[in-house]
KEZARO-595989 format. One record per residue (C-alpha): residue number from 1; residue in three letters; x, y, z. Coordinates in nm, 4 decimals. Example, Ala and Ser with C-alpha at 12.3 -4.5 7.8 and 13.67 -1.06 7.14 Angstrom:
+-----+------+----------+----------+----------+
! seq ! type !        X !        Y !        Z !
+-----+------+----------+----------+----------+
!   1 !  ALA !   1.2300 !  -0.4500 !   0.7800 !
!   2 !  SER !   1.3670 !  -0.1060 !   0.7140 !
+-----+------+----------+----------+----------+
//
This chain:
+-----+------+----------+----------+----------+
! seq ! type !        X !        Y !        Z !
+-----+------+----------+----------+----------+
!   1 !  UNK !   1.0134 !   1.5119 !  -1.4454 !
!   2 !  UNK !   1.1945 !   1.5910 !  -1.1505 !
!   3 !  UNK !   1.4145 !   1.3367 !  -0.9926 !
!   4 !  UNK !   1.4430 !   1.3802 !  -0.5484 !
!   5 !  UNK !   1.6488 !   1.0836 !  -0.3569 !
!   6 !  UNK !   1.6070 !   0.8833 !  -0.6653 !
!   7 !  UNK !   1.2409 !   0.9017 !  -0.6795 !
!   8 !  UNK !   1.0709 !   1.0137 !  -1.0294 !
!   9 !  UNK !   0.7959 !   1.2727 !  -0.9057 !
!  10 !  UNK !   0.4876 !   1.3418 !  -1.0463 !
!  11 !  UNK !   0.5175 !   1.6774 !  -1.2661 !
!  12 !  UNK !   0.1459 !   1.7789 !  -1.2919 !
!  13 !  UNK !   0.0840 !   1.7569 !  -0.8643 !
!  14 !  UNK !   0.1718 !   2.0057 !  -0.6314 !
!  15 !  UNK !   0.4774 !   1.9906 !  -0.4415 !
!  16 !  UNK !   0.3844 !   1.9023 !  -0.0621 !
!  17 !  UNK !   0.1577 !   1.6089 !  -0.2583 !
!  18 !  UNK !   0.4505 !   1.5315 !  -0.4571 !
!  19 !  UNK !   0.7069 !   1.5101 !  -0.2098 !
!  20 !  UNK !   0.5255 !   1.2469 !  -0.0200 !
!  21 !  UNK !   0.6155 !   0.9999 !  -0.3199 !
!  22 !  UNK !   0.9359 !   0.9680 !  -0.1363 !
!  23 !  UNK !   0.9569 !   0.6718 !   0.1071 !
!  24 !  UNK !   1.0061 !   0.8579 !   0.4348 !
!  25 !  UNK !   0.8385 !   1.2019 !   0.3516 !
!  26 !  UNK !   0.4724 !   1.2448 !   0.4852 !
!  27 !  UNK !   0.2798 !   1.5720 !   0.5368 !
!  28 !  UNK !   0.4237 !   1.6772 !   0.8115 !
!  29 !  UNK !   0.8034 !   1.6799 !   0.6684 !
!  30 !  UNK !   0.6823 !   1.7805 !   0.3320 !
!  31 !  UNK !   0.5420 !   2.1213 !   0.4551 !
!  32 !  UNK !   0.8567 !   2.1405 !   0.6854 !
!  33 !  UNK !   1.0401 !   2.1302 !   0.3382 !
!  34 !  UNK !   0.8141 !   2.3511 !   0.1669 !
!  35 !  UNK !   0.8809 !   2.6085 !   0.4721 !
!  36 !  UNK !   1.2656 !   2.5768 !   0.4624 !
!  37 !  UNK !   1.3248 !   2.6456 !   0.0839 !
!  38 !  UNK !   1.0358 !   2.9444 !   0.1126 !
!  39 !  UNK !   0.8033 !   2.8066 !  -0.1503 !
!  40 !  UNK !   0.4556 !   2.8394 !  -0.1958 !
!  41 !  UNK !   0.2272 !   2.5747 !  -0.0745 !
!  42 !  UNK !   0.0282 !   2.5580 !  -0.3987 !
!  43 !  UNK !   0.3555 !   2.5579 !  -0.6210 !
!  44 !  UNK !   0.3291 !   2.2701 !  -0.8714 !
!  45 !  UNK !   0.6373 !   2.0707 !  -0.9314 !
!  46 !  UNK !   0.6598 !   2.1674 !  -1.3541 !
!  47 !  UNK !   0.6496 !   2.5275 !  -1.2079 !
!  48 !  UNK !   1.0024 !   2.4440 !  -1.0238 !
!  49 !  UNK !   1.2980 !   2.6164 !  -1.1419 !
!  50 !  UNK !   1.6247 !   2.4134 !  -1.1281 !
!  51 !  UNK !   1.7801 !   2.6156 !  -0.8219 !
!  52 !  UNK !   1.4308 !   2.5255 !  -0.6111 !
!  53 !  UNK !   1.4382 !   2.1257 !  -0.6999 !
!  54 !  UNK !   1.8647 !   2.1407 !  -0.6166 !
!  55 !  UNK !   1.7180 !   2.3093 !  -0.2888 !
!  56 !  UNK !   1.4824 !   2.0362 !  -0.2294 !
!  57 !  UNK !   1.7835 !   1.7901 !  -0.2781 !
!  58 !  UNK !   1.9557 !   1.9417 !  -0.0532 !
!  59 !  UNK !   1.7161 !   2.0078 !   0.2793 !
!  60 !  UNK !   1.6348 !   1.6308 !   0.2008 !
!  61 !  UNK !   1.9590 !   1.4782 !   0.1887 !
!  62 !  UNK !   2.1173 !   1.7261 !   0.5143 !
!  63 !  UNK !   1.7871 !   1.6782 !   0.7401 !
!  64 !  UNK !   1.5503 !   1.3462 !   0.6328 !
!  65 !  UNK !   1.6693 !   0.9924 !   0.6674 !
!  66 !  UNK !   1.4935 !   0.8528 !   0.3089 !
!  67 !  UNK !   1.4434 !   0.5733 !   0.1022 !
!  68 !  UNK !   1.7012 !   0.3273 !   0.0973 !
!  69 !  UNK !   1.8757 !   0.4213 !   0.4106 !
!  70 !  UNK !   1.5745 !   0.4046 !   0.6120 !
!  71 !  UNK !   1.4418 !   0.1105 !   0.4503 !
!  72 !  UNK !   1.7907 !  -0.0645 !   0.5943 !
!  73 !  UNK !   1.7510 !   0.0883 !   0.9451 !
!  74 !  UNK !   1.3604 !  -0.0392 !   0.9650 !
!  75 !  UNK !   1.4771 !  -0.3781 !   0.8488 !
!  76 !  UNK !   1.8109 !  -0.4125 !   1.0623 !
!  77 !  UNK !   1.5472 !  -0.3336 !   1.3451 !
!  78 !  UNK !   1.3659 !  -0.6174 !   1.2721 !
!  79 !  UNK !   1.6326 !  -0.8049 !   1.2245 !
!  80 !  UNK !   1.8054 !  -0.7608 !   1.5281 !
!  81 !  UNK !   1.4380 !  -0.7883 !   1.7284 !
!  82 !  UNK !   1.4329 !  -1.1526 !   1.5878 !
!  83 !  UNK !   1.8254 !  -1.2472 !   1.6493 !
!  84 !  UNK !   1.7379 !  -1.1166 !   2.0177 !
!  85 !  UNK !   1.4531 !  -1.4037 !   2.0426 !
!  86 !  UNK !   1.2645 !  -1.1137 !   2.2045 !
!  87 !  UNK !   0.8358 !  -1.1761 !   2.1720 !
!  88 !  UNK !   0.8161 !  -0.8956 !   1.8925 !
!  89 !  UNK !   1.0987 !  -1.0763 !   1.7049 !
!  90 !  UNK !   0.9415 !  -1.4265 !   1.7747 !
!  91 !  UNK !   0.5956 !  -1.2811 !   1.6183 !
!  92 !  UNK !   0.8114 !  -1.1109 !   1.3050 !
!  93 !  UNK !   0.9593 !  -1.4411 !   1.2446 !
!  94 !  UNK !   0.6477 !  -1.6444 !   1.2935 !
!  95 !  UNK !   0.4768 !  -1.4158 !   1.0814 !
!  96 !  UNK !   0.2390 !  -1.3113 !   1.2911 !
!  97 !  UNK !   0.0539 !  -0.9652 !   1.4054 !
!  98 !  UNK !   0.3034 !  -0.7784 !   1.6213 !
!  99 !  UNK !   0.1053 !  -0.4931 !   1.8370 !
! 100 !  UNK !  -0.1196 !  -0.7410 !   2.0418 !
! 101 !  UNK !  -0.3749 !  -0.7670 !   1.7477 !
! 102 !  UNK !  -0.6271 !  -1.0549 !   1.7734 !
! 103 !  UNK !  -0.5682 !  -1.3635 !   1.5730 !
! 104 !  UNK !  -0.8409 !  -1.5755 !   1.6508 !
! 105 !  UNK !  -0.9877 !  -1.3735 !   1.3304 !
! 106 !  UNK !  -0.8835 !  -1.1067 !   1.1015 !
! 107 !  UNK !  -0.5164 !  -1.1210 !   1.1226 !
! 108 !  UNK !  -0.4946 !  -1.1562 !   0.7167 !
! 109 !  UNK !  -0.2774 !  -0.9039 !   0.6385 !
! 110 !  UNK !   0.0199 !  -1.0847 !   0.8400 !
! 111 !  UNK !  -0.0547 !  -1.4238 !   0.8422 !
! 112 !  UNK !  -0.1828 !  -1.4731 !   0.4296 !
! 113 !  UNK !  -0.4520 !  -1.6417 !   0.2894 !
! 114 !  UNK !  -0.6187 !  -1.8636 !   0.4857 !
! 115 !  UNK !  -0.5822 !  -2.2445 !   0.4431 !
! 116 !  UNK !  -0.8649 !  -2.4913 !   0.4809 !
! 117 !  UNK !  -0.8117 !  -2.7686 !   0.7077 !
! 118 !  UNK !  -0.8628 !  -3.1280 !   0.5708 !
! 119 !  UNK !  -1.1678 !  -3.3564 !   0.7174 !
! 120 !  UNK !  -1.3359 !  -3.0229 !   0.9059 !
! 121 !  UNK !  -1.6901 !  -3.0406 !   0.8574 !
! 122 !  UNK !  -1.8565 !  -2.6989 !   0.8762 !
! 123 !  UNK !  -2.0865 !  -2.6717 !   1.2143 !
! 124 !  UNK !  -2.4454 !  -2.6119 !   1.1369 !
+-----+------+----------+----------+----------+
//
């Protein structure tokens, strides 16, 4: 099992699929990858030889902002959103949909399960 920016990847998947596992790495960058360290797309990652995975290390660490280090940035930009007591940190801190989503309904995702309000009667 190969280990990338301290992600276990899945052996028996190809390599652009695999790469993806790692927080930060979608299709786009993992072809990008692929294309920098000359491999071939449909290379599977138990057919890797230990100079092509130290490769992939290495284009990863020089060139992609991954995993824990951009899970800090995302949240310090959050953070710093709600310490500004701008409206997108108001609606982070309230819990609430960000992008001008409707809340009237849907809106489940951000603001939980719904609660039921004591002494409404249903309309009929």
């Amino acid at each position: 099992m190969a280990r990338i920016a301290g992600v276990n990847i899945p052996t028996q998947k190809r390599v652009i699929i695999a790469l993806q596992y790692i927080h930060g790495i979608g299709p786009k960058f993992a072809a990008e990858i692929m294309q920098k360290v000359n491999l071939p797309l449909e290379r599977r990652v138990n057919q890797l030889t230990d100079q092509e995975v130290l490769q992939i290390r290495e284009v990863i660490d020089r060139d992609y902002q991954v995993e824990g280090d951009l899970r800090r940035e995302v949240s310090q930009n959050v953070k710093r959103l709600m310490d500004l007591g701008c409206y997108r940190g108001l609606r982070h801190r309230k819990g609430l949909p960000v992008r001008g989503q409707r809340t009237h309904t849907n809106a489940r995702t951000r603001k939980g399960k719904a609660v039921a309000i004591a002494g409404k009667k249903k309309a009929t």
